[in-house]
C-alpha positions as CSV (number, residue, x, y, z in Angstrom):
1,X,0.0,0.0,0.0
2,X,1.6,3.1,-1.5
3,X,1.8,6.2,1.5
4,X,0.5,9.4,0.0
5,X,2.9,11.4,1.9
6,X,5.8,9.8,0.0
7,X,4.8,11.4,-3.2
8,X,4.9,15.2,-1.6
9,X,8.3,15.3,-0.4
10,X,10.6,17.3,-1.5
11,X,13.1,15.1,-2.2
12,X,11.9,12.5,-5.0
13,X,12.8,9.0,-4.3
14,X,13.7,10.3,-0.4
15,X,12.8,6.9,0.4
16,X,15.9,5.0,-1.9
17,X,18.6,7.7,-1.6
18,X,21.6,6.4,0.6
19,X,22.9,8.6,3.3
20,X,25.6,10.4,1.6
21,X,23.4,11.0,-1.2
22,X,21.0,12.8,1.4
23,X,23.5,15.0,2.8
24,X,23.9,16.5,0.1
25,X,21.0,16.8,-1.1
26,X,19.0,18.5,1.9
27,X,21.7,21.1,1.1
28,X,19.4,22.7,-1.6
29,X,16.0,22.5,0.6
30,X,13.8,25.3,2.6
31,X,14.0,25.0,6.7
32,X,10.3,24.7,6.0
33,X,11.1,21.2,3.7
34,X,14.2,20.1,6.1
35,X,11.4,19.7,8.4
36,X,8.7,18.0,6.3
37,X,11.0,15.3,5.5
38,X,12.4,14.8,9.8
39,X,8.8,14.8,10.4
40,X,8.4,12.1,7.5
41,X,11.4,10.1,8.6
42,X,10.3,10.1,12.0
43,X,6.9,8.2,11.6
44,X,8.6,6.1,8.8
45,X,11.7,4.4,9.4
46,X,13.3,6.7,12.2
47,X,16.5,6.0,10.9
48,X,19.0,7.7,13.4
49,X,21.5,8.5,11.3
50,X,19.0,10.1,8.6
51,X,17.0,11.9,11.6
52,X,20.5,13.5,13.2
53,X,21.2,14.4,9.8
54,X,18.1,16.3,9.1
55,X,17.8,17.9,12.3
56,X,21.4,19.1,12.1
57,X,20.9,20.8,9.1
58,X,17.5,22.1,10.0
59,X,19.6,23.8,12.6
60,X,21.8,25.3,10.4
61,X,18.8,27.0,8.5
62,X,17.4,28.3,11.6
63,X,20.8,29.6,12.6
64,X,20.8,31.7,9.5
65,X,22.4,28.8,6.7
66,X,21.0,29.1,3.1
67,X,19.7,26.7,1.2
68,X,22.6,25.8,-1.7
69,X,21.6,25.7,-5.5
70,X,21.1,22.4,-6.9
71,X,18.4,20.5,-7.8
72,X,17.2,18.0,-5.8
73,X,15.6,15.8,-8.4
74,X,18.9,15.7,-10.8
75,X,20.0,13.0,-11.3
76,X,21.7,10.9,-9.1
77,X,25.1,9.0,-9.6
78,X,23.5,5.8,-9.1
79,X,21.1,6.1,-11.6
80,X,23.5,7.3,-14.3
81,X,22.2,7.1,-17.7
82,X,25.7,5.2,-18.9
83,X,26.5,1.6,-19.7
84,X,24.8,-0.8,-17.6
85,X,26.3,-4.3,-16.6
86,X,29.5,-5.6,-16.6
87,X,32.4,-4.1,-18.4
88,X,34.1,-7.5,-19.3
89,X,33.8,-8.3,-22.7
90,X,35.5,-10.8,-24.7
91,X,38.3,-8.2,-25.4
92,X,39.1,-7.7,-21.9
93,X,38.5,-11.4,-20.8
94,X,41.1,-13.8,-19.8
95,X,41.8,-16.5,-22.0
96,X,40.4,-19.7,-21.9
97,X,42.4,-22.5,-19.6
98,X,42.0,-26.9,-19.1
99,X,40.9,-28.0,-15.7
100,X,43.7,-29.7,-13.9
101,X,44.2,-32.9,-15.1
102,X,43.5,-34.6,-11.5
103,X,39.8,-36.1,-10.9
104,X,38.5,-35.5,-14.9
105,X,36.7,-38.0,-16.1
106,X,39.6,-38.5,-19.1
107,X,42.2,-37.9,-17.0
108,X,42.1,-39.7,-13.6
109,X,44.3,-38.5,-10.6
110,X,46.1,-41.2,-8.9
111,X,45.1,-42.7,-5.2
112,X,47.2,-41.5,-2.2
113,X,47.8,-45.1,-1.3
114,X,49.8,-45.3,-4.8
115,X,52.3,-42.4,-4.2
116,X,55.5,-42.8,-2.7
């Protein structure tokens, strides 16, 4: 069940963003939307990291801090639009290499019992 509150933050995604994606992205918000989202976090996950984060920087507002410029729905390095999967191709693979001879079915390792 979706939470109608989620789609009104300021922040979109607020819920997905990891922590040092957050600080810096409260940076940009009002004292007024600092506050929305503690108040948010607070009855939602009550994260304490993410609630000493926001109330530390509400402070800052209220102490006379302005918001920076940015935009807080760019976005973010984890969704970059670049190359998705793995960057190994058969260009940057290693090469291809036999399984040691001991226990294939071809090639049968000898007992300890036999060695001396």
């Amino acid at each position: 069940m979706a939470d109608p509150a989620r789609n009104t933050l300021p922040l979109p995604d607020y819920d997905h963003l990891p922590i040092g994606g957050l600080e810096s992205r409260v940076r940009s918000l009002t004292a007024e939307e600092v506050e929305e989202l503690l108040a948010y976090e607070r009855s939602h996950a009550d994260r304490l990291p993410v609630t000493e984060l926001l109330a530390a920087r509400l402070e800052q507002l209220q102490s006379g801090a302005e918001p920076t410029s940015g935009d807080p729905g760019a976005l973010r390095p984890e969704q970059s639009a670049g190359r998705a999967g793995s960057p190994v191709s058969p260009a940057t693979s290693s090469q291809p290499f036999s399984p040691p001879p001991h226990g294939t079915p071809d090639q049968r390792g000898k007992p300890k019992g036999d060695r001396m």
